[in-house]
N, C-alpha and C positions, 0 to 999 in steps of 0.2 A: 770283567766280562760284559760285553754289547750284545745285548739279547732282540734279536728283530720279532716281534710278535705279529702274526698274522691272520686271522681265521677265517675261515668261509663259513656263512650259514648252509645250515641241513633245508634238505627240502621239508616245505611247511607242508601237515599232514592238516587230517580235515581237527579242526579246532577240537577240543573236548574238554569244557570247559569245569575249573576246579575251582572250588570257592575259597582259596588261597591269594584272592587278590587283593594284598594286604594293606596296598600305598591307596587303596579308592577310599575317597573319604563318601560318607552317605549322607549328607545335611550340604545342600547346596551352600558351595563359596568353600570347603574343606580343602585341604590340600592340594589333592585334583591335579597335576602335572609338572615337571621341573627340567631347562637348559639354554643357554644360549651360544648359539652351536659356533665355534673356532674356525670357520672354513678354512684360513690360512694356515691351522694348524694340524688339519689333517691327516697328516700322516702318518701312516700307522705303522709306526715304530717307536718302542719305547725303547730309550736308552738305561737300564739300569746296572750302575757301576757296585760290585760287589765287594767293599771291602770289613776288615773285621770282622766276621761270621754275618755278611747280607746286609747288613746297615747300606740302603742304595740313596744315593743321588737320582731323582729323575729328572731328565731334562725332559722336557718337552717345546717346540716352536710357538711364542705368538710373536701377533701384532701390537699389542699394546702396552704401555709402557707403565702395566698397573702387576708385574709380576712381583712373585713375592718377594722379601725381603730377603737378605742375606740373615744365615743363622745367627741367634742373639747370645748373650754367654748366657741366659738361662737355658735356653736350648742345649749347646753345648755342652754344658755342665750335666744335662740329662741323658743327652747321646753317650756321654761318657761314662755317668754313673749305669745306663742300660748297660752297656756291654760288661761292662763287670759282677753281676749279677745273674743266677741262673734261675728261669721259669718257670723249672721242672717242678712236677707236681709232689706234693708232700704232703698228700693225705692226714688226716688226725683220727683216729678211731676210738668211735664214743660209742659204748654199750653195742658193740660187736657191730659196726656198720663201718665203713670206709667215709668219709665226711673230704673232699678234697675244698669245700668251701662253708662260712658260716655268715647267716645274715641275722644278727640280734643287736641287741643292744648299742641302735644307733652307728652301727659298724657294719660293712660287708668286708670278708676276709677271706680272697683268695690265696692256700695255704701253698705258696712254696719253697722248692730248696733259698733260697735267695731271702727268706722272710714272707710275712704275711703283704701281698698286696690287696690296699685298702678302698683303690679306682679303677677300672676295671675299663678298658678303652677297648672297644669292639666297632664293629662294621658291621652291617644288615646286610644279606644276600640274599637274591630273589631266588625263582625255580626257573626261569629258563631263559632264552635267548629268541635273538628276532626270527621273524617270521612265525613263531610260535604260541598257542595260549600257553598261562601259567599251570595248566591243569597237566599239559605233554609233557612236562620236566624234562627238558631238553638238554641239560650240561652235559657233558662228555667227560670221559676220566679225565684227558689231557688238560680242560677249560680246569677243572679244579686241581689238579697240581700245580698247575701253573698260576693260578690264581693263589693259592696257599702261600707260595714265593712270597709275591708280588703282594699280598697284605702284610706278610710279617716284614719283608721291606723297606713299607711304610711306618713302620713299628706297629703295626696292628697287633694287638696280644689275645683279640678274642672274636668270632665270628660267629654271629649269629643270625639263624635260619627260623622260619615260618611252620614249617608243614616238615613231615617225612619226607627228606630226599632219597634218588636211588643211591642203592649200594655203594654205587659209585663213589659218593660223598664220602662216605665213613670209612671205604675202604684206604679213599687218598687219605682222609683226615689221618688216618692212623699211622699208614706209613710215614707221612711227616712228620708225625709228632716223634716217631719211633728215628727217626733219622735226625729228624735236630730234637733234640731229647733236652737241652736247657735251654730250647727257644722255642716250645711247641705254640702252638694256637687252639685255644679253650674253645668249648664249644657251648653257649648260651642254646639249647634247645626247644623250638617253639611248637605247637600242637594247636592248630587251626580247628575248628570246627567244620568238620563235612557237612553236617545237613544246617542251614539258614533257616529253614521257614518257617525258624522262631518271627523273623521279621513280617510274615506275612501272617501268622498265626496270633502273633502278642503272646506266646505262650514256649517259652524255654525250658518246662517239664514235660514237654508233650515226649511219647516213648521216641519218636523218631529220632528227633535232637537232642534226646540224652546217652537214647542206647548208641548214635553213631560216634557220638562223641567219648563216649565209653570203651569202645572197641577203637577209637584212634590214638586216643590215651595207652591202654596197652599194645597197641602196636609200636608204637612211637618209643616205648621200655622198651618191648624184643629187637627192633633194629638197633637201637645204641647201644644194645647188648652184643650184638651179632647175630641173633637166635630169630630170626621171621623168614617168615616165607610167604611170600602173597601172589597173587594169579593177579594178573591184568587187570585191569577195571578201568574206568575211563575218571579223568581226574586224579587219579591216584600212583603213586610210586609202586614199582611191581617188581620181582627178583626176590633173591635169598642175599639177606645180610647175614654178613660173618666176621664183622669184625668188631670188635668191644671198644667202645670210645668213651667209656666210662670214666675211668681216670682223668680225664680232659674235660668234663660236664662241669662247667662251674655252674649251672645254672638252668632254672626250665620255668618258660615264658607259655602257659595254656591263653586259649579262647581268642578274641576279636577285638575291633574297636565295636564296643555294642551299638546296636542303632538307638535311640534314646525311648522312643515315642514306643519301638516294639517292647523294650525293656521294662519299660513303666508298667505298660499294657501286662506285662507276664508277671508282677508284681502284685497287682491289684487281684488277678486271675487267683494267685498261690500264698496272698497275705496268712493264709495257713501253715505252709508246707512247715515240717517240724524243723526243730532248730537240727545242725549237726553234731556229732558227737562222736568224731570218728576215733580211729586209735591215734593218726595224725596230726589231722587237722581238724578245728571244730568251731564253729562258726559264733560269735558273740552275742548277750543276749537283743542287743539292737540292730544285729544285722536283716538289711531286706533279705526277700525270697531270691532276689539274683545271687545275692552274694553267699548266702544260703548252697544254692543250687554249686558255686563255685567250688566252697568249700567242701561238698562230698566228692568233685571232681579231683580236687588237688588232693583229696584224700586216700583217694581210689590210685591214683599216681603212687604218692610216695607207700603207698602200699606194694607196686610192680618194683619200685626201686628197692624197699630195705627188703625184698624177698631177692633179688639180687644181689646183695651187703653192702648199699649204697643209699648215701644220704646227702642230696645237694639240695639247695635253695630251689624252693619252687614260687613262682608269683603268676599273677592275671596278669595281661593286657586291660592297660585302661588309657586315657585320653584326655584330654580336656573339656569332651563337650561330656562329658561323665564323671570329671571328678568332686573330689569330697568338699568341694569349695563352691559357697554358693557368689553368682557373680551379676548383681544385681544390675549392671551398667550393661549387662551384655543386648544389642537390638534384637539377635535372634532367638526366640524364646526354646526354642529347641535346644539349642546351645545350653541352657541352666535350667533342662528340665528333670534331671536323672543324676541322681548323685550316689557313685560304687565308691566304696570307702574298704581297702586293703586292710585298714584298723580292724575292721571286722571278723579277719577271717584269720584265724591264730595258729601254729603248730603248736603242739605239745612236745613235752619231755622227750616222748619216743622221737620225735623229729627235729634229731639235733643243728642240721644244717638250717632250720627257720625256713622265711620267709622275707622278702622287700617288696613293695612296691613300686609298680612297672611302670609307665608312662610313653608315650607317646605325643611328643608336645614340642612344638617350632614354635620360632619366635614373631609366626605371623598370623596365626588364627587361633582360637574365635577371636572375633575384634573388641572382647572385652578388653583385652590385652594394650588396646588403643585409648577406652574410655573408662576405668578404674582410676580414680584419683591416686588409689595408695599405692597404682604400679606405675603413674608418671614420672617419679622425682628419681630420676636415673635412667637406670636403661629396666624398662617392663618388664622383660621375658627374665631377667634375670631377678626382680622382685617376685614375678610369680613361682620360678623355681625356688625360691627360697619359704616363700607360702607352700607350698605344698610339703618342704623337707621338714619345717616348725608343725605344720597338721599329723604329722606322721609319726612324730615326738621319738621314741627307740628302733622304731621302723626303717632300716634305710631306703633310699629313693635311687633309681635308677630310670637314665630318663637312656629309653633303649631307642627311639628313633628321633633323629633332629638333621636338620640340614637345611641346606637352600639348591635349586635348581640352575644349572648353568643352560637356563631357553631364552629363548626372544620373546616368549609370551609370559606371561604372567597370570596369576589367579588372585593376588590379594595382594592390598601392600601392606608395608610395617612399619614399625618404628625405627630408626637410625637403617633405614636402609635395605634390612633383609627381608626383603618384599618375596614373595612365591614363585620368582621367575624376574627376567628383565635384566641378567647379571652375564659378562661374560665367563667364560671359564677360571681365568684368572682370578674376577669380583668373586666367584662361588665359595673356591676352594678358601680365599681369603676369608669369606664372611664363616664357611665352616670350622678353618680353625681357630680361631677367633671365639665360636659357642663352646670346642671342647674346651677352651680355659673356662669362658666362665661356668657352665655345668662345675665344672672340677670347683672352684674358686665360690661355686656358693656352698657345696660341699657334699655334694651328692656321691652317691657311690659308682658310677660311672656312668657312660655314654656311650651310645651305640651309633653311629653316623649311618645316614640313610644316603644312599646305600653304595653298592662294591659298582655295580654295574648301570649303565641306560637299560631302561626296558623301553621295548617298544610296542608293546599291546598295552601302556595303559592309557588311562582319558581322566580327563578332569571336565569338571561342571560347565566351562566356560569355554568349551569348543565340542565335548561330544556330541552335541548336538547338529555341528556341520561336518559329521563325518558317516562313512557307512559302517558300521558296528564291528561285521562279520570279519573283514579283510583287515582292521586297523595294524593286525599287527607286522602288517607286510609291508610296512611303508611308516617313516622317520618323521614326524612333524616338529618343528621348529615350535610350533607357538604354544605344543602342549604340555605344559609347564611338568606334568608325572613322567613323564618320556626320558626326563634328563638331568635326572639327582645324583647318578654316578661319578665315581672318582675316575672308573675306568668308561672312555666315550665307545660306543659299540654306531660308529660312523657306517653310512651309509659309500655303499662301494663302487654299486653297479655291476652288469656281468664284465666276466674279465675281458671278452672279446668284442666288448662294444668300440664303434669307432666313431671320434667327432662327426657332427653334419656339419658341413660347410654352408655359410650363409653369406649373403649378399657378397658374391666372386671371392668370398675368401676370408673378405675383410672382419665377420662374425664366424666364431666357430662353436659350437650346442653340443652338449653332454646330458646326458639325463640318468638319474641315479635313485635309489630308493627312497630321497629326500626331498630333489630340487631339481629343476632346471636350469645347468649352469650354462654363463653365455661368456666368452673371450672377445673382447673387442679391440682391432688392431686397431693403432690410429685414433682412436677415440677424439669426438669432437671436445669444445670445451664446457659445453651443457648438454646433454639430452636427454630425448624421454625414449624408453623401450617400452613399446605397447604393443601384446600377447593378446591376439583372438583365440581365444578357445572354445565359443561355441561359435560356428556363423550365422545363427538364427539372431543373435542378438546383437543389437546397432545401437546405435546414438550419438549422444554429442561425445567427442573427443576428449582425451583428458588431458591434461594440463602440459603445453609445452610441445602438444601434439596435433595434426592434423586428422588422424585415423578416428574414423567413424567404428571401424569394426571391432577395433579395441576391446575386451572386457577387465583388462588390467592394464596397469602400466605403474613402473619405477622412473622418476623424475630424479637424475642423478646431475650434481656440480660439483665436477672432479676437482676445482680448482679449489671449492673451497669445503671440499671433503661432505657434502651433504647429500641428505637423499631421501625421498618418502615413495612410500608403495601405495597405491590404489585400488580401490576395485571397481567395476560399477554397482552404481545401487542395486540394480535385479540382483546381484549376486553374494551382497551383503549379508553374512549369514548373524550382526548381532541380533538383530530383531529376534532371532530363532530364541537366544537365551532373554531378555525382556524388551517386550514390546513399549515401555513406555519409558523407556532408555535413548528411542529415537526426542523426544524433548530436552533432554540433556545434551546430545549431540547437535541438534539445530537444523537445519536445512542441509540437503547435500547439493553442492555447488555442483552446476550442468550436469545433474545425476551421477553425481562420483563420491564415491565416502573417502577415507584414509582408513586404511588397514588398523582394524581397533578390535579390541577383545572388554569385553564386562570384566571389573572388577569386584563390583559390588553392585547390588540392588539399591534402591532409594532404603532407608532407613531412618527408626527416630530410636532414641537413646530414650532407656527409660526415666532414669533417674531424672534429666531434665528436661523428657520433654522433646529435644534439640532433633532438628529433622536435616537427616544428614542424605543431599544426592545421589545420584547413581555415579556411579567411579568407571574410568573407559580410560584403557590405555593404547596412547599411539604405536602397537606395535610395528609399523610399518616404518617407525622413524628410523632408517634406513645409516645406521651409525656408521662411520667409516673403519674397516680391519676387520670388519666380521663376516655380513656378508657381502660386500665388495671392498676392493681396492686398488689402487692408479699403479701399476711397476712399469716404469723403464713409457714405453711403448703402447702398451696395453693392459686395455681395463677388465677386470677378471668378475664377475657377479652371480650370486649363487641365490637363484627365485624358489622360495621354498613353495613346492606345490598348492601349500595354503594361501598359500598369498595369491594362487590363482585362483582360488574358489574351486578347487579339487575336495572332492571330500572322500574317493578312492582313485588315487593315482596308478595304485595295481592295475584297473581293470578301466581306464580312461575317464571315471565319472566326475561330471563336476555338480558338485550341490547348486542347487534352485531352490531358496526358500521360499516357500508357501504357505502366510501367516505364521502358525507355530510348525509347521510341519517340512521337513527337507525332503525333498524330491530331485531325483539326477537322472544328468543325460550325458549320452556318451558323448564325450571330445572325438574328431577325426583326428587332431595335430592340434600344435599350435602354433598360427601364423605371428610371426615377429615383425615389428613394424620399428624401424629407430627412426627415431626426428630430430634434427638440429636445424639452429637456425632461419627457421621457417619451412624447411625441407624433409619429406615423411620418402623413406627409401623403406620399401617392402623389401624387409631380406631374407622373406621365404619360409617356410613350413618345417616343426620341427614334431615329427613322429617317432615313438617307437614302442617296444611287442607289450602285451599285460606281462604281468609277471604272478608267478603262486608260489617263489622261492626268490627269497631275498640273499644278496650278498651284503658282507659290512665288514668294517677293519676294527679289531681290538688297538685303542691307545690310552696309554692314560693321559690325562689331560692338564694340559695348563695349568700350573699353580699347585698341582699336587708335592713340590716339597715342602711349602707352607703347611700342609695337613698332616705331613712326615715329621716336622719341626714339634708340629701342636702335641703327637700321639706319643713322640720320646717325650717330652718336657713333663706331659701328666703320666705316665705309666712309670711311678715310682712307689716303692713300700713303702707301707704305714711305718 
């Protein structure tokens, strides 16, 4: 069966914003954004062929000739052994509670008909979709059944969630599971904290942050029971659940990535508070007041569940710049200032199903991971996973968010390549399944890939700063590396009734879309430059290859020899915005034009030596050929992502102006397109059109996604 998938976004309502933004890291240089966008493969249709009970093939279109491998006979032998095995659930009941999973004794055991699985291979899914904040929870029934497919597909065997979804969620969850009954999809459930301003407080016992989190904790029981009802509220999931997704809980993930500095600060505040002592859970006698605080929470939980007759694994979120490993090479002292330690917080007898520890950890930040001697001699990320599974000793580890971003921009780089961004679809999905072995293979109890979907309201460190806040989510950026960590690309569409402008008699043809300005060129010369006025207050020298003075960008493309760089003019250079003395690493900008560059990193000195390590600047504007442009037949096809024109809301025509540290914008009328060849600058015209407050975009999966299919059969077999 050839399934054509196609969605349109809902109209975006006014923002109301939910502190569920799980992917924002808070310690500048954090994760911060992920994708590098397929142009060529945009189209949004995924092919998936259903055979065997779903086992799907997805093909999807690229350009480059980096796709994945043909299946290995390990893989095979896993495809194989998956299908003859059922996943259905097989509860074990201890001291009158239902237990469908157990996390002790250096083992996680999800119990079913098929035997105990001992890796646990899931998927991260956000709360909404574009145009939308994460606080609107925008999925739709149909977005989740059809997604429900289309992870278990992939051999995904477990999805997990952030915050309380609506009904919706639980409602599809069930009936799937209830319809493929020895292929359902587990549900890792996670419980966000409503109120923050422990961060601005330094204090995480104040009543606000505890009672809210108190009352989301029991909510979060009644919906996966069926049993809630809740009134609107802004931020919040709202409806009557009814449907019991119990049986299917392997698992429940409470609280945040902590902020470090506020954490400490509430520590020192509560170096009092009494130990816990709960019926459940009960706190050790060297744990801090965090972890303290944690343990009456998880307590207060499995107290909602075994009053239901349910006993699953309960753990924290924790991180790297938090965990129990102190990392003395790290430059950023923030980074190894706060250590939560899972050891600390213990179930009891009455709480048969235990505890694991949660993590949150990629294999490109903090950049201790770069300068620890003991994580060089191999591959780092996978000695520090193995550090934290040896610190943990009977505790299993579970690293529930990892991945890398398929953008053009990047936020950090890394070791062996899996940098924060800077990867095409194809390099992503590669470099993703590629971590779920090793996860599996150092021996952790499984992996959660970040994530199902693009979101497109997030930001990272090293572009939010030239953007306008309010609108981001109405509009697709390329360079910001959180935008684009999905399996599934949520591609910018356009209205459906839009039509090319025609430029220079013909010969240029302009599209403009929630992303980019795309430009067709017939005829194409054998070098040019296209230079984009989009303010006409601003003039200067011309930029490279070009004659136009009125220029404020331009792409310098050699179709012959496949190359190509983007510019901007300096006035409109927004790195300065993220470090001012980063322009010394960069050097002069030749007749006032920079190269399209993003911060990687701030100057830095390593402690342990001393060693004072530059500011780091990536040429995103190196203009690779198959992504966004390339030479067919006749005509040259080129996709200018609004960033790249110094747009900082494309919705509403603005283009950022920075000023010292501060971004200031002005409205675009159009923008005037200029192409040069040869020495000859032909004006070919103005390309306008309406703001938008309602985004369209195409659901596909992307590039390279049966390598990720290959990774999820090969690891998801019984202990």
């Amino acid at each position: 069966m050839i399934t054509s998938i196609t969605n349109v976004g809902n109209h975006a309502s006014a923002a109301s914003r939910a502190a569920d933004d799980v992917g924002v890291g808070r310690s500048a240089g954090h994760r911060g954004g992920r994708h590098r966008l397929a142009l060529f493969g945009c189209v949004a249709v995924i092919a998936i062929v259903a055979v065997a009970g779903a086992v799907a093939a997805v093909r999807s279109r690229g350009d480059r000739a980096d796709r994945a491998p043909p299946a290995s006979g390990r893989a095979a032998a896993s495809a194989s052994a998956e299908a003859g095995r059922s996943w259905a659930p097989a509860a074990r009941r201890v001291s009158g509670l239902q237990v469908p999973a157990t996390a002790g004794d250096g083992l996680f055991a999800l119990h079913t008909a098929g035997g105990d699985v001992t890796f646990l291979p899931g998927v991260n899914l956000g709360s909404t979709t574009p145009g939308h904040q994460p606080g609107e929870l925008s999925i739709d029934s149909g977005q989740y059944r059809r997604w429900f497919g289309e992870m278990a597909a992939l051999g995904i065997r477990a999805v997990r969630i952030y915050t309380i979804h609506p009904p919706a969620f639980y409602q599809e969850l069930a009936e799937y599971n209830r319809t493929h009954s020895s292929r359902p999809l587990y549900l890792m459930q996670g419980v966000y904290l409503p109120d923050e301003s422990y961060v601005r407080t330094h204090d995480l016992y104040g009543d606000g942050v505890t009672n809210a989190f108190r009352d989301e904790l029991r909510d979060a029981a009644d919906a996966a029971a069926g049993r809630l009802d809740r009134a609107p509220r802004p931020g919040h999931a709202s409806g009557s659940w009814d449907a019991d997704v119990n049986p299917w809980i392997a698992g429940w993930i409470i609280g945040v990535e902590f902020d470090p500095a506020a954490v400490a600060g509430s520590d020192r505040g509560n170096a009092g508070a009494p130990d816990v002592k709960g019926r459940y859970f009960r706190s050790s006698p060297d744990a801090t007041a965090t972890e303290r605080w944690l343990a009456a929470r998880m307590d207060e939980l499995a107290g909602y569940q075994a009053g239901r007759g349910y006993s699953q694994p309960i753990a924290f979120v924790n991180w790297p710049t938090t965990d129990p490993l102190r990392h003395p090479e790290e430059p950023s002292s923030t980074e190894d200032l706060l250590q939560l330690d899972a050891n600390h917080v213990r179930p009891t007898a009455a709480w048969p199903a235990g505890t694991f520890a949660s993590y949150h950890a990629y294999p490109y930040y903090p950049d201790f991971q770069r300068h620890e001697p003991g994580l060089q001699r191999g591959d780092p990320y996978a000695r520090y996973l193995a550090e934290l599974k040896k610190h943990h000793g009977d505790m299993p580890t579970m690293i529930t968010e990892f991945g890398v971003p398929s953008s053009i921009g990047s936020a950090h780089s890394a070791p062996l390549g899996r940098s924060q961004g800077g990867h095409t679809e194809a390099e992503a999905t590669r470099i993703d399944a590629g971590l779920l072995h090793v996860i599996k293979d150092q021996g952790l109890a499984g992996a959660f890939l970040f994530a199902w979907m693009d979101e497109w309201f997030k930001y990272t460190w090293n572009t939010v700063r030239h953007q306008v806040p309010e609108r981001r989510q109405l509009w697709h950026d390329p360079l910001t590396n959180e935008q684009h960590f999905g399996l599934l690309a949520m591609d910018a569409a356009g209205p459906p009734d839009a039509v090319p402008t025609a430029l220079l008699d013909g010969r240029v043809e302009a599209r403009t879309d929630e992303s980019s300005l795309s430009l067709t060129v017939h005829r194409p010369p054998a070098t040019m430059t296209l230079g984009f006025d989009v303010l006409p207050g601003i003039t200067g020298s011309p930029p490279p290859g070009s004659g136009s003075r009125t220029a404020d960008a331009a792409f310098v493309l050699n179709p012959a020899a496949r190359t190509g760089q983007a510019y901007l003019r300096a006035q409109l250079d927004p790195v300065p915005l993220d470090d001012p003395k980063s322009e010394a690493r960069r050097g002069p900008a030749p007749n006032g034009w920079r190269r399209v560059e993003l911060l990687l990193n701030h100057a830095r000195v390593v402690p342990g030596t001393g060693r004072r390590l530059p500011a780091e600047i990536q040429n995103a504007g190196d203009l690779r050929y198959g992504e966004l442009w390339r030479h067919d037949g006749e005509s040259l096809t080129i996709r200018v992502p609004w960033a790249m024109l110094g747009f900082a809301d494309p919705s509403a025509h603005r283009v950022g102006i920075p000023d010292g540290t501060t971004l200031t914008t002005q409205v675009s009328p159009g923008i005037g397109v200029t192409l040069s060849a040869a020495g000859t600058d032909h004006q070919a015209g103005t390309v306008g059109w309406t703001d938008w407050n309602r985004p369209y975009y195409n659901e596909r999966l992307k590039t390279g996604t049966e390598a990720v299919r290959q990774a999820y059969l090969a690891v998801a077999q019984p202990g």
